[in-house]
C-alpha positions in Angstrom: -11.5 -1.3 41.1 -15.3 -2.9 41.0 -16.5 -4.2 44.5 -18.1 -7.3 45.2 -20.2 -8.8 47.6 -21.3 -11.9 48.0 -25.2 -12.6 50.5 -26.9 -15.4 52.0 -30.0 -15.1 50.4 -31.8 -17.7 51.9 -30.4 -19.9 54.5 -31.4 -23.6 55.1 -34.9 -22.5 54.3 -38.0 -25.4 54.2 -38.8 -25.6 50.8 -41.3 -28.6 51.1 -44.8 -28.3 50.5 -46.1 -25.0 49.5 -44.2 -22.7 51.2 -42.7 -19.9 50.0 -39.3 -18.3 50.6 -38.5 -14.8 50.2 -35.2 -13.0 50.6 -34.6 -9.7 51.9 -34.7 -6.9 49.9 -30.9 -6.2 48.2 -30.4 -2.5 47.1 -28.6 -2.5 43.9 -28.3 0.9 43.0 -24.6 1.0 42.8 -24.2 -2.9 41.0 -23.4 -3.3 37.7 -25.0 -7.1 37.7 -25.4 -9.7 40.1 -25.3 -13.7 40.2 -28.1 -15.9 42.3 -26.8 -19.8 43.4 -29.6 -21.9 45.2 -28.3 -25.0 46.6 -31.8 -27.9 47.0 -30.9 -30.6 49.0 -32.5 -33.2 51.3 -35.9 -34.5 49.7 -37.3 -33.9 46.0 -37.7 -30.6 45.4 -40.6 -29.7 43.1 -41.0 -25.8 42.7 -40.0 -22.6 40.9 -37.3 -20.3 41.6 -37.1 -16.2 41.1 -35.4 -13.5 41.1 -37.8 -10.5 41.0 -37.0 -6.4 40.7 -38.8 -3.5 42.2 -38.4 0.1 41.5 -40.3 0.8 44.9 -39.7 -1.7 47.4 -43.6 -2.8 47.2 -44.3 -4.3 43.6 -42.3 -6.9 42.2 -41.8 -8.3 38.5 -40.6 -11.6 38.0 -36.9 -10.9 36.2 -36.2 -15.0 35.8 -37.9 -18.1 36.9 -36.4 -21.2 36.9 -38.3 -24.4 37.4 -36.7 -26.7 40.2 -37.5 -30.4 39.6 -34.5 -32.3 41.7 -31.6 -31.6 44.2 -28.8 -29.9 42.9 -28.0 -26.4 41.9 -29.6 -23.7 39.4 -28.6 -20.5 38.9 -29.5 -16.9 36.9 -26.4 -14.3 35.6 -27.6 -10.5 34.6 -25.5 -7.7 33.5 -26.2 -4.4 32.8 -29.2 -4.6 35.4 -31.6 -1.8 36.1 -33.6 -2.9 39.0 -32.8 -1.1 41.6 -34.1 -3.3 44.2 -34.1 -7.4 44.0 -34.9 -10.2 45.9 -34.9 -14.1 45.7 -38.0 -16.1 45.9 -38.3 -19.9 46.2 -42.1 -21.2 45.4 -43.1 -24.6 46.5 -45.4 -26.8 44.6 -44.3 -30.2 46.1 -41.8 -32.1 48.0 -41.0 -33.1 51.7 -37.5 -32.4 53.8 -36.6 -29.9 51.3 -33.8 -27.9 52.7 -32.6 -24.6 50.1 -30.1 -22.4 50.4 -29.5 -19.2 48.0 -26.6 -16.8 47.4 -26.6 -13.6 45.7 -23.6 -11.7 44.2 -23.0 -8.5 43.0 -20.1 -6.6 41.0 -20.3 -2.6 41.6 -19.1 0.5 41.8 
């Protein structure tokens, strides 16, 4: 039976501004594919969202961006995923009392 496990990826995080928000690293070596849920709440968020792979742990690729223009919720679905290291990045163009919250799920072995 596969395993799943479900993160907090980014927890109540200030997303105003120009900050940026960066996960930890998540070791997917054993995952067959993995879900990302960000939750922007509070003010109006104005930003991009990522998800970005490594094969190193030291240089990342952007896997999916998402632009983030209101509150609300976004999220990205992979399958079959070959990354074996992700993390969740939250970019900041805009906005004040921007609070986010991320989750990331995975389905392995």
């Amino acid at each position: 039976m596969p395993r799943f496990m479900t993160e907090k990826a980014i927890d109540a995080g200030d997303g105003s501004g120009t900050n940026v928000l960066t996960s930890e690293v998540f070791d997917l070596r054993n995952s067959y594919g993995y879900c990302v849920q960000a939750v922007f709440s509070g003010g109006t968020p104005t930003g991009t969202l990522k998800v970005q792979g490594s094969i190193n742990e030291s240089t990342w690729v952007d896997i999916t961006s998402v632009a983030v223009s209101a509150t609300g919720t976004v999220g990205d679905n992979k399958d079959a995923i070959y990354w074996p290291y992700i993390r969740v990045q939250y970019t900041a163009t805009a906005g004040t009392a921007v609070v986010v919250n991320a989750w990331l799920n995975t389905k392995g072995a």
